[in-house]
C-alpha positions as CSV (number, residue, x, y, z in Angstrom):
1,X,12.3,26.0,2.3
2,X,8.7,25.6,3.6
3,X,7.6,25.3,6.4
4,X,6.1,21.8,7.8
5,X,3.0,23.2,7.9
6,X,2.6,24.1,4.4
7,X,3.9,20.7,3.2
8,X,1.4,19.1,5.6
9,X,-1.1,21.3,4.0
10,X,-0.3,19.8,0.3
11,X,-0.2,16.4,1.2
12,X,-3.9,16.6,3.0
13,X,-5.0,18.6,-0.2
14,X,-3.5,15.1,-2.0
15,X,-5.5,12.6,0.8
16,X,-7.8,14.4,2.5
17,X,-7.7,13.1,6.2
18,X,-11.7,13.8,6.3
19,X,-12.1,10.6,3.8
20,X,-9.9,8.1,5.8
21,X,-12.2,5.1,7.3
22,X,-13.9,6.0,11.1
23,X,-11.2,3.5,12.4
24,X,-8.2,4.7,11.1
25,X,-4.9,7.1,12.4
26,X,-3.9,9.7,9.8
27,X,-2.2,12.9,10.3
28,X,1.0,14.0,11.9
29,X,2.3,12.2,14.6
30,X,4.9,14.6,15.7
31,X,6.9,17.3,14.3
32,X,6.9,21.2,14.2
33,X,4.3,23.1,12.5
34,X,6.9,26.0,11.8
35,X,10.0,23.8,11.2
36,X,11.7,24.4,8.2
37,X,11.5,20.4,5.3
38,X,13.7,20.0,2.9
39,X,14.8,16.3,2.9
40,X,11.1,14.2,2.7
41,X,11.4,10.4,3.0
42,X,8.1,7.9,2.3
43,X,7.9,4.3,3.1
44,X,5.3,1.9,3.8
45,X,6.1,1.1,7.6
46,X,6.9,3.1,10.5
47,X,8.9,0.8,12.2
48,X,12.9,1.5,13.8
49,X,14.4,0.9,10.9
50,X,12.8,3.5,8.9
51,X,12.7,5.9,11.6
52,X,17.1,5.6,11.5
53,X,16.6,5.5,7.9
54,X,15.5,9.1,7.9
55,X,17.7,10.4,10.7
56,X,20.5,8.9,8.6
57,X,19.5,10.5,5.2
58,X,18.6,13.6,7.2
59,X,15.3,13.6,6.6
60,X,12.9,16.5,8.1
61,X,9.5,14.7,7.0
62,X,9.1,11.0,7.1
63,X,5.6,9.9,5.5
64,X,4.4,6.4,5.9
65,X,1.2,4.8,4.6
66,X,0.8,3.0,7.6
67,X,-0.4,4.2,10.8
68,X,2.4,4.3,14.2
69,X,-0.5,4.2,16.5
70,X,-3.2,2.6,14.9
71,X,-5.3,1.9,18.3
72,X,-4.4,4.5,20.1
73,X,-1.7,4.6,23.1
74,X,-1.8,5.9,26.4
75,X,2.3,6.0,26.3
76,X,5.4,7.2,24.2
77,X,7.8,5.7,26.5
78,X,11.0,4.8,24.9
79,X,10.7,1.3,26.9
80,X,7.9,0.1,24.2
81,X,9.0,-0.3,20.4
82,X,6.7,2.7,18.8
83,X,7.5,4.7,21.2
84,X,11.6,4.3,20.4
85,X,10.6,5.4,17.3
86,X,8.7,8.4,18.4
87,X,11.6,9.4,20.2
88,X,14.2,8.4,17.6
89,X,12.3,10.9,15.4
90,X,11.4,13.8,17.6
91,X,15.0,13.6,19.0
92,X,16.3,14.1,15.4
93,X,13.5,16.6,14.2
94,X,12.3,14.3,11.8
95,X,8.3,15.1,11.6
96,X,6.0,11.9,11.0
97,X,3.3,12.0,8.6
98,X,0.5,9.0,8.3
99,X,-2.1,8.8,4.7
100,X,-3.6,5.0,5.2
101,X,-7.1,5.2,3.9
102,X,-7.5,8.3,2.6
103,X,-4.5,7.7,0.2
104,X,-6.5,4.5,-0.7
105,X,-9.4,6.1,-1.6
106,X,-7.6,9.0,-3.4
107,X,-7.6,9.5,-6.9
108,X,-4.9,8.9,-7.8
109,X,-4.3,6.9,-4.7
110,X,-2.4,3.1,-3.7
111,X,-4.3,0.6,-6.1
112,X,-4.0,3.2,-8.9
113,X,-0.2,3.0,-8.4
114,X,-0.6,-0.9,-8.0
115,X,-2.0,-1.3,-11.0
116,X,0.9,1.4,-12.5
117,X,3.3,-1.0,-11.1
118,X,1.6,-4.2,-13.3
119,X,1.3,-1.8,-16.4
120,X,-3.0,-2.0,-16.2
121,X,-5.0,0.0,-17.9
122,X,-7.3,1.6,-15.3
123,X,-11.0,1.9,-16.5
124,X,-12.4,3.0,-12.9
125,X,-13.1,2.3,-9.1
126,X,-14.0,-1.4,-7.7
127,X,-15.8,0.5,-5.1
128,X,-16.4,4.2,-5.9
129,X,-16.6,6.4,-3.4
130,X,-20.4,8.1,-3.0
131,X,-19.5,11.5,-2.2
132,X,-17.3,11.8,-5.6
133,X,-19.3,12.7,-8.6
134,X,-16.8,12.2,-11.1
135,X,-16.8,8.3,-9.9
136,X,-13.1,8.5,-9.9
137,X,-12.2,7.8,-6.1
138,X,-13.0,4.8,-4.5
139,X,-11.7,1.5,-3.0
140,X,-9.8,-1.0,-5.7
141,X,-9.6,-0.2,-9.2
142,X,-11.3,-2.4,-12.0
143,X,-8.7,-2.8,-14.9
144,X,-8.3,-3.9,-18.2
145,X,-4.9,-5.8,-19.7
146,X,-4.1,-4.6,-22.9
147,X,-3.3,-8.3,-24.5
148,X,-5.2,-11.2,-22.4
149,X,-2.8,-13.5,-21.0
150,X,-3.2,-17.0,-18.6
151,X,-3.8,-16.7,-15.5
152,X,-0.4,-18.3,-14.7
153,X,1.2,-15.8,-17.3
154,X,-0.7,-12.9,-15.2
155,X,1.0,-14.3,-12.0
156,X,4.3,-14.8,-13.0
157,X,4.0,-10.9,-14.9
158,X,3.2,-9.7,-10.7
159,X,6.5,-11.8,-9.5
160,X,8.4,-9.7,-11.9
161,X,6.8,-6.6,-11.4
162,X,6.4,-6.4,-7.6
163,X,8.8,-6.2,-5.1
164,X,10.7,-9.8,-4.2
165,X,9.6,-10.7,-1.1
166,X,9.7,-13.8,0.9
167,X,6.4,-14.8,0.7
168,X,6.6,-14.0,-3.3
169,X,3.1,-14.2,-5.3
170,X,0.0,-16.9,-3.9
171,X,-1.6,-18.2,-6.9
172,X,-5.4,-19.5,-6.9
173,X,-7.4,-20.9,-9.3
174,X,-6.9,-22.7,-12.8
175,X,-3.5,-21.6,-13.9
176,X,-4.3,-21.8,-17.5
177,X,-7.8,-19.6,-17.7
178,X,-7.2,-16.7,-19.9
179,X,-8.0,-13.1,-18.3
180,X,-8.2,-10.0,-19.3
181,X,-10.2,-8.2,-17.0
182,X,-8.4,-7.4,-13.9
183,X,-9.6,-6.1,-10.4
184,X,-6.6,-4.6,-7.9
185,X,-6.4,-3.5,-4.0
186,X,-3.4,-3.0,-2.3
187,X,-3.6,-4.3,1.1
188,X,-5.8,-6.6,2.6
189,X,-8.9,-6.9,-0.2
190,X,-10.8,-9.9,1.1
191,X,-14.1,-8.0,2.3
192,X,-14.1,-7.1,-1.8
193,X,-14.9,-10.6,-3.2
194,X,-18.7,-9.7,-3.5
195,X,-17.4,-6.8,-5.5
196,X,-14.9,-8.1,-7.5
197,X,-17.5,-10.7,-9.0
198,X,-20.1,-8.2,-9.8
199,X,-17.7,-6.5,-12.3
200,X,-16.9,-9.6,-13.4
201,X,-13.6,-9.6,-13.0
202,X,-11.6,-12.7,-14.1
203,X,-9.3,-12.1,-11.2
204,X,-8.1,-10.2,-8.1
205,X,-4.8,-8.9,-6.9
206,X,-4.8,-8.3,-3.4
207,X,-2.8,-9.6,0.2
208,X,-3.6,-10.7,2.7
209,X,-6.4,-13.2,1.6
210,X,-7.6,-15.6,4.4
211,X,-8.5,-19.1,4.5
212,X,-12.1,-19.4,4.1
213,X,-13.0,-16.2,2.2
214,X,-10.6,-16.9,-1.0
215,X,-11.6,-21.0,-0.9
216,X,-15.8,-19.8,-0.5
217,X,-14.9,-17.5,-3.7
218,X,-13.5,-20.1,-5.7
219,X,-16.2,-22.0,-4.9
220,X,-18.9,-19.4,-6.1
221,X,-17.0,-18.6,-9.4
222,X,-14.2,-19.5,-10.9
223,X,-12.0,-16.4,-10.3
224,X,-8.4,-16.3,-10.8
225,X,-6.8,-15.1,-7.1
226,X,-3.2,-13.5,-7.3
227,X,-2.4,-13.2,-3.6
228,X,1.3,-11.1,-3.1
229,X,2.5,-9.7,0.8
230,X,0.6,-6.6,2.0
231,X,4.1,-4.6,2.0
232,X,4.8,-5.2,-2.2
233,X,1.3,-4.4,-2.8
234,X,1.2,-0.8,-1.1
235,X,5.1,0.1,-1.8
236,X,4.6,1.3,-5.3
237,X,2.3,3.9,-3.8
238,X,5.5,5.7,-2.2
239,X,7.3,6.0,-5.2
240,X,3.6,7.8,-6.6
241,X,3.3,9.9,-4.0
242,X,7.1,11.2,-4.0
243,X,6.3,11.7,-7.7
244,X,3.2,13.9,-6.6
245,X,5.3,16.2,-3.9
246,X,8.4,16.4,-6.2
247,X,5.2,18.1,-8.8
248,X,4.0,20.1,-5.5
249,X,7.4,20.7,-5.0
250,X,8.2,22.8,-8.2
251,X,5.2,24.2,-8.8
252,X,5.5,26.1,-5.2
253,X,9.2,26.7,-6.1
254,X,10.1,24.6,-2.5
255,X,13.3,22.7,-3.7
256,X,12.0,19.8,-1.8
257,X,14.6,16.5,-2.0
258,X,12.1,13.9,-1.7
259,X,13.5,10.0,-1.3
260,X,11.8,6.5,-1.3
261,X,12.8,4.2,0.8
262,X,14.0,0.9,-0.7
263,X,14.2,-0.9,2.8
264,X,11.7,-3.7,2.8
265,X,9.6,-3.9,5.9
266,X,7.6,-6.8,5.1
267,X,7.1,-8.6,8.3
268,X,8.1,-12.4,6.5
269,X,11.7,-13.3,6.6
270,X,12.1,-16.3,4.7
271,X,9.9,-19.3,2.6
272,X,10.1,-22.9,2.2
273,X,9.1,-24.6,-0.2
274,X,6.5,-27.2,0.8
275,X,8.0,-30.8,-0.4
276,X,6.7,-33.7,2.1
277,X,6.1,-36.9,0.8
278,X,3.4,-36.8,3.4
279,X,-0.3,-37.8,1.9
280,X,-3.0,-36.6,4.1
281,X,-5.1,-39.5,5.9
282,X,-2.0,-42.2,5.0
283,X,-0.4,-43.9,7.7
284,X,3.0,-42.6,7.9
């Protein structure tokens, strides 16, 4: 078996920490450099749930895609929720391992597997990354659907495709345009509106998209918005990035047991459909 050290080492050679944003927390969290992984789980979240989700499986290495401390701490105390998990994990000698930014800049990295999961056909970065000469890393990927579809088709084809949540898939725009050309982010994507119309895209699957940025860019064009939760739009990348250490995994002759967790940590619980009879600015 390796030791944590060397498996650390492969997954920063997959997303190298160095290109994660200024802002961000990536790395390891805790665990022993010399300890000995056999039993890797990834998940999106690195909440309690997970963190008994590894003990349980027995799980040396947990790897999330989203940061535990994001802003920093000045405490692990057990009395605060992250750090219960902290000490759930280090209590168990389960290791914590974080790729945010730099896995969604990788190549291939969280939108590529995105636009895996809605069967795309990837034709290169929405915002390529300057220091990569091959133009294959970057922010987003611009894709291409192999048969154009409507736009309500192209929504319906992400509600089958992505994880069920509670929120399920946002739809914006006219439900009957036809597109073709497809731009993807997983996570939060609304900074990438200027972006996504310079490539033309006809529209833009993403989370997390806000108020006034998604109504000001159907006002500008008239760009088909596919809007699912934040969680569905990054889990695909776990099942990519097993698939990457399993390849690691044989290659070094490790035996690694790598596992995805199937848990869904999406922060929204339930939805209700909206079905007033209310009509804005009528007396009730």
């Amino acid at each position: 078996m390796p030791a944590l050290s060397e498996v650390i080492a492969a997954l920063d050679a997959l997303w190298p920490p160095e290109r994660a944003e200024e802002w961000d927390a990536v790395g390891t969290v805790c665990g022993d450099p010399d300890a000995a992984v056999q039993r890797v789980l990834f998940a999106v979240d690195p909440v309690q749930e997970i963190a008994e989700e590894a003990v349980k499986l027995g799980a040396d290495l947990l790897v999330t895609h989203h940061p535990l401390y994001l802003r920093g701490t000045t405490t692990v105390a057990a009395s605060t929720f992250k750090g219960r998990v902290v000490h759930t994990l280090i209590k168990n000698d389960v290791a914590l391992h974080v790729a945010h930014t730099n896995a969604d800049r990788a190549d291939p990295g969280v939108s590529d597997a995105l636009a895996g999961a809605l069967g795309l056909r990837i034709t290169g970065p929405l915002v390529p990354d300057p220091d990569d000469p091959a133009g294959c890393r970057g922010l987003g990927r611009i894709c291409a659907l192999d048969e154009p579809m409507t736009l309500r088709d192209f929504a319906e084809l992400a509600a089958a495709r992505l994880p069920a949540t509670a929120q399920g898939i946002r739809l914006a725009g006219d439900p009957g345009i036809t597109v073709s050309r497809v731009a993807v982010c997983g996570g939060s994507g609304d900074s990438l509106f200027d972006r996504v119309r310079a490539v033309g895209a006809d529209v833009f699957v993403t989370a997390d998209l806000r108020h006034h940025p998604a109504s000001e860019a159907q006002q500008q064009s008239p760009l088909g918005l596919v809007d699912a939760a934040h969680w569905a739009t990054e889990w695909p990348w776990i099942e990519q990035a097993a698939a990457q250490l399993d390849e690691i995994s044989d290659r070094h002759g490790w035996n690694l047991r790598t596992h995805i967790s199937r848990t869904v940590t999406d922060p929204w619980s339930a939805h209700a459909a909206s079905h007033s009879t209310v009509t804005p600015g009528a007396p009730n």
